[in-house]
KEVO-512956 format. One line per field, with one value per residue (C-alpha): y, z, x. Coordinates in Angstrom, 3 decimals. Example, Ala and Ser with C-alpha at 12.3 -4.5 7.8 and 13.67 -1.06 7.14 Angstrom:
REM KEVO-512956
c2: -4.500:-1.060 .
c3: 7.800:7.140 .
c1: 12.300:13.670 .
***
This chain:
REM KEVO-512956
c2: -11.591:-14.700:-16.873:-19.909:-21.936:-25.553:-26.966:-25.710:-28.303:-26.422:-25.368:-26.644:-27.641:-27.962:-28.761:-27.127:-23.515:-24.172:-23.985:-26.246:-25.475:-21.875:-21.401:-23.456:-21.936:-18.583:-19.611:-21.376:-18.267:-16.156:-18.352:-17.257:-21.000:-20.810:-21.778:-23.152:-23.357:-25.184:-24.929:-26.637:-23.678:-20.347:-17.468:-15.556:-12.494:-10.635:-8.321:-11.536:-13.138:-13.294:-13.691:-15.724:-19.520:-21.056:-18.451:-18.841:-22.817:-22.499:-19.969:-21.686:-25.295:-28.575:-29.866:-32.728:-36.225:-37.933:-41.942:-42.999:-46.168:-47.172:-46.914:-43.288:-41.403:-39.296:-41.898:-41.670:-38.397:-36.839:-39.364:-36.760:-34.775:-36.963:-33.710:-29.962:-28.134:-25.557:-25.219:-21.377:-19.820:-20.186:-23.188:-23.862:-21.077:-18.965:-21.045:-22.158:-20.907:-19.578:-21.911:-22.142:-24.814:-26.704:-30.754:-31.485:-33.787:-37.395:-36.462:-37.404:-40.270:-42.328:-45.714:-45.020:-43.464:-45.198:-48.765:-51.796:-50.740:-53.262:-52.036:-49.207:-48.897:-46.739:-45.100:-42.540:-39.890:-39.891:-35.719:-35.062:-31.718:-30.237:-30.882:-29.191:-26.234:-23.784:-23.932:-23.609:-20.374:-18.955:-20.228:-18.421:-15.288:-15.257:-16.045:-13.737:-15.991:-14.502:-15.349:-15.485:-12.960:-10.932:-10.655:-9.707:-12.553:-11.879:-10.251:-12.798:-12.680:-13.998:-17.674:-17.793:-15.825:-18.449:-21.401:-19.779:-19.461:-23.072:-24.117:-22.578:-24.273:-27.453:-26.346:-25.993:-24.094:-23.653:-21.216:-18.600:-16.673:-19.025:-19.194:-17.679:-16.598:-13.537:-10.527:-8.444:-5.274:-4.001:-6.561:-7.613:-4.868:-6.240:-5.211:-6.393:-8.176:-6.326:-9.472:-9.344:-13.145:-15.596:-15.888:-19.194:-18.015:-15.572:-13.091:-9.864:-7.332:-9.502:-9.717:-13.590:-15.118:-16.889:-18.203:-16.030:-13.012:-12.986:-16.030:-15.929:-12.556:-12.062:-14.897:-13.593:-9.782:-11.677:-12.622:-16.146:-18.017:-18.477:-19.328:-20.975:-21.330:-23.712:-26.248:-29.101:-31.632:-35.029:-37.328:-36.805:-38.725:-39.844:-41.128:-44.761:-44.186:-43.691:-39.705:-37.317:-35.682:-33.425:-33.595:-33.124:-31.070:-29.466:-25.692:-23.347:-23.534:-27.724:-27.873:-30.303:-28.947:-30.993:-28.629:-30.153:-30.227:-30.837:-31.368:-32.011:-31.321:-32.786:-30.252:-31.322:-32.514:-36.057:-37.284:-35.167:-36.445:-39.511:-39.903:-38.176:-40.623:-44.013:-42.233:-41.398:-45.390:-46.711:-49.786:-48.922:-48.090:-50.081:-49.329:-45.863:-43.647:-43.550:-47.033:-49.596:-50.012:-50.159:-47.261:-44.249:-43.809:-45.757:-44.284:-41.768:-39.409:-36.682:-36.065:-37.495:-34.812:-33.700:-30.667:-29.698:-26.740:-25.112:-23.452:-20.832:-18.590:-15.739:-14.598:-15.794:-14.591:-16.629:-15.973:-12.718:-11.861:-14.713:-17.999:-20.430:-17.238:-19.405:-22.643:-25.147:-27.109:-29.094:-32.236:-32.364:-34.213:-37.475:-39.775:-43.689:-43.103:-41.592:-44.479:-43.862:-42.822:-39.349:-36.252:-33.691:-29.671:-27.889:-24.729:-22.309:-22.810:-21.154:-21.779:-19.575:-20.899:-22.572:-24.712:-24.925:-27.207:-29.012:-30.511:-29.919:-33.206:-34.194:-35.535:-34.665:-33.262:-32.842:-30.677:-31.419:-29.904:-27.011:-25.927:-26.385:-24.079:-21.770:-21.334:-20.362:-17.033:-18.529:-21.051:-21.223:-23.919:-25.582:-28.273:-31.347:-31.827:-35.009:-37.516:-40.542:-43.403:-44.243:-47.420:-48.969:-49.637:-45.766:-45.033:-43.334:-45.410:-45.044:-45.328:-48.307:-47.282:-43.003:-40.617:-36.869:-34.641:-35.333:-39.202:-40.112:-42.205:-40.173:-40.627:-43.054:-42.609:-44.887:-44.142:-46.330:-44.948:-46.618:-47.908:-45.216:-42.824:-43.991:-43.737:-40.337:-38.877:-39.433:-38.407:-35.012:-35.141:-35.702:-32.589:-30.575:-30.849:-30.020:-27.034:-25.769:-26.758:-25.050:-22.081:-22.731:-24.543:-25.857:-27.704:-29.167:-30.981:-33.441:-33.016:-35.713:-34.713:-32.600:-33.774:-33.734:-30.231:-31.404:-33.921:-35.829:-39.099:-41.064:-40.361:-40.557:-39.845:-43.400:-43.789:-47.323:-47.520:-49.980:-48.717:-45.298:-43.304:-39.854:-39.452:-36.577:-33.927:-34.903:-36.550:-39.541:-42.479:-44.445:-41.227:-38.365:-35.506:-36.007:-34.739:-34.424:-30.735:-31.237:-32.786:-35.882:-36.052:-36.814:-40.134:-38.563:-36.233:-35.000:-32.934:-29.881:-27.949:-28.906:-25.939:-24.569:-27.681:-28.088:-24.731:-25.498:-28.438:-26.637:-23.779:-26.654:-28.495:-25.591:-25.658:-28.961:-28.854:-25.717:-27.446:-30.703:-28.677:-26.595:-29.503:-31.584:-34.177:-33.400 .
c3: -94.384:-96.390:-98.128:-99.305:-102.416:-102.027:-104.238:-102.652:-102.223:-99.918:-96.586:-93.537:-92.371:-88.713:-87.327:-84.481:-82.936:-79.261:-76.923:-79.505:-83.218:-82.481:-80.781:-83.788:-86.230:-85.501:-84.643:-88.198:-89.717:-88.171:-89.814:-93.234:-93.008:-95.308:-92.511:-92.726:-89.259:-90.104:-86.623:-86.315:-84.326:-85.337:-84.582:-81.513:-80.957:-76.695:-77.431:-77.842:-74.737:-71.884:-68.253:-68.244:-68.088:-69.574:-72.459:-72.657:-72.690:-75.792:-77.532:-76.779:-75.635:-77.864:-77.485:-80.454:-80.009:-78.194:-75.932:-72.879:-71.049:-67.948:-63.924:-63.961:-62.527:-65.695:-67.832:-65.662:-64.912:-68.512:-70.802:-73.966:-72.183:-71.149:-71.619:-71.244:-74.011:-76.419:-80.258:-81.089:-82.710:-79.936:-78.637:-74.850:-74.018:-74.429:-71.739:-69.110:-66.043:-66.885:-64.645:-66.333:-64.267:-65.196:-64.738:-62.630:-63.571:-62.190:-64.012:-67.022:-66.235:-64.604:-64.767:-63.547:-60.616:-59.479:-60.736:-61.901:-60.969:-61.212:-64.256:-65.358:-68.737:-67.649:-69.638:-69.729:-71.662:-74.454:-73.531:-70.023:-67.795:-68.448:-72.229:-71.845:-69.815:-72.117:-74.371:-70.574:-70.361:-73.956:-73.238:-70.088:-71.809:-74.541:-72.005:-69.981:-66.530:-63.196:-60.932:-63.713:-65.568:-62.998:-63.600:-60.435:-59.037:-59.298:-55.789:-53.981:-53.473:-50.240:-51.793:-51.627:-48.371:-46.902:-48.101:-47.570:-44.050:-43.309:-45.554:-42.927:-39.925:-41.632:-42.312:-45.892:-47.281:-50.973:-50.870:-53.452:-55.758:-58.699:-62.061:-64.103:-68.200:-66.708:-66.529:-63.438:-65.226:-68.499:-71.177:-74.546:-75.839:-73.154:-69.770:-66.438:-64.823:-63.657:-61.362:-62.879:-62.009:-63.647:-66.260:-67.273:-70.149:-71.739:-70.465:-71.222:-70.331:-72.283:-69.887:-69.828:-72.701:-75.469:-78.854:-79.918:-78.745:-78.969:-80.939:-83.728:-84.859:-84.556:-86.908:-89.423:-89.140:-91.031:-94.295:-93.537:-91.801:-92.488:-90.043:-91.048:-88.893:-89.307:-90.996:-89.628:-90.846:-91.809:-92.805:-93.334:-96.459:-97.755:-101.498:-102.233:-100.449:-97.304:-97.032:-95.753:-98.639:-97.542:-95.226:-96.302:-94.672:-94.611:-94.575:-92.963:-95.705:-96.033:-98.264:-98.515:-99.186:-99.755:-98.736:-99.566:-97.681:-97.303:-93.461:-91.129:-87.434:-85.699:-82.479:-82.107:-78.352:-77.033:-77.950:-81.406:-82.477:-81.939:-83.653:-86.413:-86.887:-86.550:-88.989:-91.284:-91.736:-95.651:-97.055:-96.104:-92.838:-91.972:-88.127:-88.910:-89.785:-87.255:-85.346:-86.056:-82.308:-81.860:-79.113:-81.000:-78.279:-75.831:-72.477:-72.084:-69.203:-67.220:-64.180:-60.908:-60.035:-57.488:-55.613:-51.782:-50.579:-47.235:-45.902:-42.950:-40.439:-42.480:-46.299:-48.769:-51.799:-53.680:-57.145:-57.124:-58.543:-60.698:-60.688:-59.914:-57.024:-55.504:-55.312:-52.545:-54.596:-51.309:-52.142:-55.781:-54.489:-54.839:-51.726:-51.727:-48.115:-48.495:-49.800:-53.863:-56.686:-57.584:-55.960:-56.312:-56.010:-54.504:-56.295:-55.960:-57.931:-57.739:-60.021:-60.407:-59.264:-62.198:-63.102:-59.206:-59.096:-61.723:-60.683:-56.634:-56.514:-60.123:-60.010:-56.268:-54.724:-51.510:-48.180:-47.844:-51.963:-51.316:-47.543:-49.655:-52.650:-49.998:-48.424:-51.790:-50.669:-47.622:-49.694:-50.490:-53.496:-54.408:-57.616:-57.420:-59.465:-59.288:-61.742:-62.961:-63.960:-67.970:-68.604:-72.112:-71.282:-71.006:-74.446:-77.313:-79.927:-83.040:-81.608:-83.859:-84.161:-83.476:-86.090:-86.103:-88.696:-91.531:-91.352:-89.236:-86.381:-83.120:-80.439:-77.763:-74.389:-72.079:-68.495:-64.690:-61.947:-61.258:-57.215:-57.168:-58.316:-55.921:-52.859:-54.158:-54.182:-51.340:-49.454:-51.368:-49.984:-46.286:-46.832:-48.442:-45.526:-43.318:-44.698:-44.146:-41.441:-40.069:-40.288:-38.742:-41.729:-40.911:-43.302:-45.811:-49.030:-51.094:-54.840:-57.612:-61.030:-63.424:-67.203:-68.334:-68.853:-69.152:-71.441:-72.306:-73.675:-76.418:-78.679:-76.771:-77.308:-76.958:-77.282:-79.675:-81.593:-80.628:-76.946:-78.301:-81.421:-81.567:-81.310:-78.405:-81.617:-81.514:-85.391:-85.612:-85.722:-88.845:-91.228:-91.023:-92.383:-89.712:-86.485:-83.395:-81.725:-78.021:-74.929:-76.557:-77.118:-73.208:-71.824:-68.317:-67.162:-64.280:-60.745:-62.688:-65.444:-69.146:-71.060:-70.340:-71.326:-74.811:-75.548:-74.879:-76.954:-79.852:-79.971:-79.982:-82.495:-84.620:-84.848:-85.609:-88.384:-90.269:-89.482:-91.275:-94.072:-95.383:-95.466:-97.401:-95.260:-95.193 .
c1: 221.650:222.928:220.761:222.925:221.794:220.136:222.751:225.850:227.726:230.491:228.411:228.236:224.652:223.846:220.512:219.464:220.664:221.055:224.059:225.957:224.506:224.388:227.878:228.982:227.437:228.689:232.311:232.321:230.771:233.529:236.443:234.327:233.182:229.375:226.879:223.618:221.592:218.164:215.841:212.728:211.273:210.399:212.364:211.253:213.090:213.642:210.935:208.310:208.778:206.205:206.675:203.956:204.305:201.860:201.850:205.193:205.291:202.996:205.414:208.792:208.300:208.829:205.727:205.479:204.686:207.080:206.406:207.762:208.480:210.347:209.799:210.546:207.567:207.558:206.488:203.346:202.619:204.017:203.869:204.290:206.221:209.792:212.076:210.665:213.231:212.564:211.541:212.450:215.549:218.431:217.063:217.080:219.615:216.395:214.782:217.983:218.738:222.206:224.161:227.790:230.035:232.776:233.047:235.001:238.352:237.148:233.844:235.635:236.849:234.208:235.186:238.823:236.751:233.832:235.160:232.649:229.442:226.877:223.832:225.739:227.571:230.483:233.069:236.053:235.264:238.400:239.169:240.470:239.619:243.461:242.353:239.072:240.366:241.597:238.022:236.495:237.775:237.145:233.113:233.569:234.304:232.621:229.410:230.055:230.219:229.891:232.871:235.348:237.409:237.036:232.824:231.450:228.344:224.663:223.194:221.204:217.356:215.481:215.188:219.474:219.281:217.082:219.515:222.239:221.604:220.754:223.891:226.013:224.343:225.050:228.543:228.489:231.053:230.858:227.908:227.713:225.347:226.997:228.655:225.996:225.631:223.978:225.710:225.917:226.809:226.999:228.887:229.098:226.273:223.561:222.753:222.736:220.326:217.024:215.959:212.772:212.057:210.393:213.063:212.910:210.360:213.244:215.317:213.135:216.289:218.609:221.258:221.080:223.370:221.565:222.541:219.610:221.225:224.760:225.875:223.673:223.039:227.562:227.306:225.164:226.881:229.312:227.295:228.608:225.874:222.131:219.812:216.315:213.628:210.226:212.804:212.553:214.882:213.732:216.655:220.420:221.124:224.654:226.532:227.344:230.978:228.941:229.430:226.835:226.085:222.947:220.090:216.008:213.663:210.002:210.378:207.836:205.097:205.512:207.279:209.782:213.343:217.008:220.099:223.603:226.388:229.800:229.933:226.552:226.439:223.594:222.840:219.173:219.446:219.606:216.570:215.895:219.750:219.743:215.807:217.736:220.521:218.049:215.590:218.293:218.837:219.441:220.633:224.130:223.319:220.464:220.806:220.726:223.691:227.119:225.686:227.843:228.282:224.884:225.057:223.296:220.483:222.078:223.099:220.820:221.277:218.872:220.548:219.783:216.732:214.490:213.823:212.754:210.844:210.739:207.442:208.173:206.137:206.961:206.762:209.905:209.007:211.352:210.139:211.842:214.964:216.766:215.480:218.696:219.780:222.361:224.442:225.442:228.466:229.921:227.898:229.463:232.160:232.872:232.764:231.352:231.243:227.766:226.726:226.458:229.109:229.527:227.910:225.427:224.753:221.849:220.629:217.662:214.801:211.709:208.147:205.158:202.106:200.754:203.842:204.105:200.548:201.197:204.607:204.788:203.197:201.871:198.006:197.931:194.608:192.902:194.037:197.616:197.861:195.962:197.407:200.550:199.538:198.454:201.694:203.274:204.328:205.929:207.982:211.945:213.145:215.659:216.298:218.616:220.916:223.651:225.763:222.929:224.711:224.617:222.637:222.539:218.744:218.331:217.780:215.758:214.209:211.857:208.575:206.633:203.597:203.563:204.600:204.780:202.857:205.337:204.751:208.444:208.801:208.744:211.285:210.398:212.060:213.049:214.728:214.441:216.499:219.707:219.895:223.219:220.862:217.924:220.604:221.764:218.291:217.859:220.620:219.777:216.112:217.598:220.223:217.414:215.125:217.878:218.694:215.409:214.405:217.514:216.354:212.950:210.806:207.982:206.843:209.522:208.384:210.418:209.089:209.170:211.492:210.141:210.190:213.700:215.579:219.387:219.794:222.788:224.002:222.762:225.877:228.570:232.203:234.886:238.461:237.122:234.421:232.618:232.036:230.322:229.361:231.727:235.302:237.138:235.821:232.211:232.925:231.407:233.803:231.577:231.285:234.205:232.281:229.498:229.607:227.130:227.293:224.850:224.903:224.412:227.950:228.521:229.752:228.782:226.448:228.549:226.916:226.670:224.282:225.580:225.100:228.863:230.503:228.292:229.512:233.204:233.127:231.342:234.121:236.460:234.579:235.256:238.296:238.627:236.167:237.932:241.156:240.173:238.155:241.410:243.510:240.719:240.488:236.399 .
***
């Protein structure tokens, strides 16, 4: 594999190896671009993962210091905890669902759509859908995503069964086993799906795409990328014309380490990016580097979240098979006649029974918890998943007084619920329930959000540059040779899972960057 020199001045560095460093990485690496990957995780290979969830949690999860603040209910019930994603080689495409939609076309353009919208801080995103299209379709392929290019769907366990049929009593139409980075036969050297369940923890088969197993180890086939893991990366630091010139990090056995660069992509996730940036401030840049709108950790989005689960006479079973089984996509639609801005989808879920008690109602004791625990095998799922609105209050900021084990500033996050979201939630509760209850539920439970899995914002693309941080390439309108690579990138978070869309825009960001590196203009 290649080992690049600290003083090579030529690479490209990216931190982080998710859905957007990873897919980067190795499409950089394949135009013989020199690639540097520096992950703050170790590297965890198929073979180590544990369908176990606490285990797993321990193995995979980014678990360091983090502070929250705001009326969200996860500020109070997981104050440490804002955003569940992972530290480990791959990122959180080794611990995602597999979900792989597209945005829809008003998605992108928000404020043409939904108008002045009291509290929220909307904005078009500068790229259309027509514009994002084509690198739709080469994500789709090189993921290998069920219902396109002719990729059969996933079969459907009891949990979809069960919604499925109470979707059609409502008269739901869109109603499918979904668009899913899991294949459903043989591709791309991996296998299909065994429905082992409880996959959040890491595909054991392999059959679910990750950056650890197919972007990352194509890349470094080609002697052209590097990936380091246990570096976590401290500051970015920059010349006296203002260009990135490097970043400095502490490598697996503390020491600290300064890599040079010639272009650095920042694919840590929206709150590790934007930390990055404000930590990264100087004299030049005392607001931290790419702010001089002020909007780097600004806007931060989550999704609008919840979920609702049925309990019925007989047994379910619904942690079999894959864990997001299914899809309800009718409620994705936009229509203020429901009473709220954008829309919303409705896909399976299920937990094991640990993770189950400690978020079916966090803190929550007593008979109605435990004759709900008890039903467990008699329970169907589903998670919630709409459009929040961006809010300039939503943000991430450099706690003041916590700092993580190498003396920086730790991310404080701060989220309340806009009233559109409020009014979408629970419209989503109502449709839930009915669902269920449909098909002869019994009980049905509305459940509180879990800590943050898909986050977006706090780096946004503009057309200006005063209303965001990136330009329609993810470069960052204050310094040309650095860019942002994650769903930080976003100006909206759109009814849908990210993960397809981050990968899109990093095999377009690609391009770009090899584009403006031969003709010198980076």
């Amino acid at each position: 594999m290649a080992q690049f020199d600290l003083n090579d001045d030529s690479l490209v560095v990216i931190v982080g190896s998710g859905a957007g460093g990873g897919t980067l990485g190795n499409e950089l690496a394949q135009k013989g671009i020199k690639t540097v990957i520096l992950e703050a995780g170790s590297r965890n290979e198929t073979s180590d993962f544990v369908n176990d969830e606490w285990e797993s949690f321990a193995q995979l999860a980014w678990t360091d210091m983090r502070t929250t603040s705001g009326s969200w209910r996860v500020a109070r019930d997981f104050a440490n905890l804002p955003a569940w994603i992972v530290k480990s080689v791959g990122g959180s495409t080794v611990h995602w669902a597999g979900a792989s939609l597209r945005f829809e076309p008003h998605e992108f353009q928000i404020k043409s759509t939904y108008g002045g919208l009291d509290g929220a801080n909307l904005l078009d995103w500068p790229i259309t859908r027509a514009e994002l299209d084509p690198w739709y379709e080469k994500a789709e392929h090189k993921m290998g995503v069920t219902r396109t290019n002719g990729i059969p769907g996933l079969p459907g366990n009891n949990n979809f069964k069960v919604m499925e049929a109470g979707a059609r009593k409502l008269g739901y139409k869109e109603v499918h086993t979904g668009r899913m980075a899991i294949n459903s036969q043989p591709r791309d050297g991996r296998g299909s799906c065994q429905q082992i369940g409880f996959c959040f923890q890491g595909c054991k088969s392999g059959a679910k795409w990750s950056t650890l197993v197919s972007e990352i180890p194509k890349g470094e086939a080609t002697g052209n990328l590097e990936v380091r893991p246990d570096s976590h990366v401290l500051k970015i630091e920059h010349d006296q014309t203002g260009k990135v010139t490097g970043v400095v990090y502490v490598d697996g056995e503390g020491k600290t380490q300064r890599q040079k660069a010639r272009v650095v992509a920042v694919a840590g996730n929206s709150i590790e990016s934007p930390r990055l940036l404000l930590n990264s401030a100087s004299s030049m840049y005392p607001d931290g580097l790419a702010n001089s709108s002020g909007q780097v950790g600004r806007n931060y989005l989550r999704h609008m979240t919840g979920s609702v689960y049925g309990i019925f006479e007989k047994p379910v079973h619904m942690y079999r098979g894959t864990t997001m089984a299914g899809i309800i996509r009718d409620e994705a639609v936009h229509d203020p006649k429901r009473g709220f801005m954008g829309g919303y989808e409705m896909e399976t879920i299920s937990l094991g029974i640990p993770f189950m008690a400690a978020f079916l109602n966090p803190g929550a004791w007593g008979r109605t918890f435990t004759a709900s625990m008890e039903a467990y095998p008699r329970m169907a799922g589903m998670w919630l998943i709409g459009e929040d609105m961006p809010q300039e209050t939503n943000r991430i900021t450099l706690d003041p007084v916590a700092k993580d084990k190498h003396g920086m500033p730790v991310a404080s996050v701060h989220y309340d619920d806009h009233p559109n979201d409020v009014a979408m939630r629970d419209h989503a509760y109502r449709q839930g329930a009915a669902i269920y209850q449909a098909v002869g539920a019994t009980v049905t439970l509305p459940t509180t959000p879990y800590p943050s899995t898909h986050n977006m914002g706090t780096n946004r693309m503009s057309e200006k540059p005063r209303d965001g941080v990136l330009n329609k390439f993810g470069q960052t309108h204050d310094i040309k040779n650095l860019f942002v690579s994650d769903g930080s990138q976003f100006t909206s978070g759109a009814a849908c899972n990210p993960t397809l869309t981050i990968v899109s825009l990093a095999i377009r960001q690609a391009d770009h960057i090899a584009t403006r590196m031969q003709s010198r203009d980076i």
